[in-house]
BAKETOR-729891 format. One record per residue (C-alpha): residue number from 1; residue in one letter; y, x, z. Coordinates in nm, 2 decimals, always signed. Layout:
<pts>
  seq  type       y       x       z
  NUM     A       Y       X       Z
...
</pts>
This chain:
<pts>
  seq  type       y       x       z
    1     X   -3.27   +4.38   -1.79
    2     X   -3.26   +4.06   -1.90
    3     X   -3.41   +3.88   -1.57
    4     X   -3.12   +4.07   -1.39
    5     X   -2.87   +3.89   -1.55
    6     X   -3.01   +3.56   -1.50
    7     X   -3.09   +3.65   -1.14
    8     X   -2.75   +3.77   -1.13
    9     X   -2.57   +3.44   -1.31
   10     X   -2.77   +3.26   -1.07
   11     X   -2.67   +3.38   -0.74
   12     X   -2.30   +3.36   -0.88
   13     X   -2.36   +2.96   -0.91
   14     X   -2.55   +2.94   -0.61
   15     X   -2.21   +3.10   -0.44
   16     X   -1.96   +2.89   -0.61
   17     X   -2.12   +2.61   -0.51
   18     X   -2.16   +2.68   -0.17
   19     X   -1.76   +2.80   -0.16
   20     X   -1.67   +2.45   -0.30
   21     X   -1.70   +2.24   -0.07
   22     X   -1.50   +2.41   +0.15
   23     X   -1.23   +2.51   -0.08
   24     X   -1.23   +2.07   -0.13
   25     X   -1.21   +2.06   +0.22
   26     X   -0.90   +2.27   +0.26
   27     X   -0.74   +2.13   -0.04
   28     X   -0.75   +1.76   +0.13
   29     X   -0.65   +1.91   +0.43
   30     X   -0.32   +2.02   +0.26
   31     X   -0.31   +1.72   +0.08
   32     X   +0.00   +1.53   +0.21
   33     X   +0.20   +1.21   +0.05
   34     X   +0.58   +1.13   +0.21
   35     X   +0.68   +0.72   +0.14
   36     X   +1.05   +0.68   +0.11
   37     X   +1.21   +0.43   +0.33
   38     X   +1.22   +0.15   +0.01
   39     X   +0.85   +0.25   -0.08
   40     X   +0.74   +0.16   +0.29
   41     X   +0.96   -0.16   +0.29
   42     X   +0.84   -0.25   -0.04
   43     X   +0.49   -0.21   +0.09
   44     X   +0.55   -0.45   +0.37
   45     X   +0.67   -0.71   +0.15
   46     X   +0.40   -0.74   -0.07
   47     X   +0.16   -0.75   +0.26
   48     X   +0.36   -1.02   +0.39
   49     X   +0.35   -1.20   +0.04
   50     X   -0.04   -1.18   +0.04
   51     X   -0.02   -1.34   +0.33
   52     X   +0.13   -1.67   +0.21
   53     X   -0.08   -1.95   +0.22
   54     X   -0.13   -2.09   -0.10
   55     X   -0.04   -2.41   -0.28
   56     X   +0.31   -2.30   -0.19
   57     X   +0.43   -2.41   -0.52
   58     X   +0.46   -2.80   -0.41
   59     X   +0.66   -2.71   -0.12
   60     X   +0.89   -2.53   -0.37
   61     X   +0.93   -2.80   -0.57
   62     X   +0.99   -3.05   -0.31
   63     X   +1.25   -2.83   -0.19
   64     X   +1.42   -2.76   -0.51
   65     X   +1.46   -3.16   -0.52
   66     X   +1.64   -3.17   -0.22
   67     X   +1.85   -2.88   -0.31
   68     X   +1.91   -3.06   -0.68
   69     X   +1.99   -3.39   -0.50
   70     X   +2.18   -3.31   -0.26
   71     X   +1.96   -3.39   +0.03
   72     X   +1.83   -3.06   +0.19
   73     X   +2.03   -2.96   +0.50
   74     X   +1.99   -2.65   +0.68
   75     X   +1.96   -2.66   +1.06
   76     X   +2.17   -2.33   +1.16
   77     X   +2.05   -2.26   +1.49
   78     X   +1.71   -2.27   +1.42
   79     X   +1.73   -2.07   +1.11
   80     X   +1.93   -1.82   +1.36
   81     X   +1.62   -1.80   +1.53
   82     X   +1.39   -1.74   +1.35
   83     X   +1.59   -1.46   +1.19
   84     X   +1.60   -1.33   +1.51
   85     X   +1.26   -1.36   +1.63
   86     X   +1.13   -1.21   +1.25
   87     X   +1.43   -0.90   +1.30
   88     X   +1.63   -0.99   +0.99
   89     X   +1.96   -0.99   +1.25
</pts>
């Protein structure tokens, strides 16, 4: 009786274990995620940020000078274009 049951209990493991793997398989398969708009644009800006060279931060301050001084000037046209070439027009 007894070495029923564990013959029994056994084959019962050996079964969900072979089951699981497919049962994992199908549940990935139905897996799905769905990014809002913001989420994906939020996504892209942090890329783009990673991708900044660094030692940014005396650029920054040289800038912020110019801005506090009165000396920085903005060349229109150019700025124009590169909005237009980076598709923020």
């Amino acid at each position: 009786m007894y070495q029923r049951q564990v013959l029994h209990a056994a084959q019962t493991e050996a079964s969900q274990r072979r089951d699981a793997p497919g049962a994992a398989r199908a549940a990935r398969r139905s897996d799905q995620v769905s990014l809002s708009t913001e989420a994906r644009d939020l996504q892209r800006l942090m890329r783009q940020v990673a991708e900044l060279p660094e030692g940014g931060e005396e650029r920054i301050a040289f800038l912020r000078q110019q801005v506090e001084s009165g000396d920085y000037r903005v060349d229109a046209a150019e700025l124009a274009q590169r909005m237009a070439a980076e598709g923020l027009l």
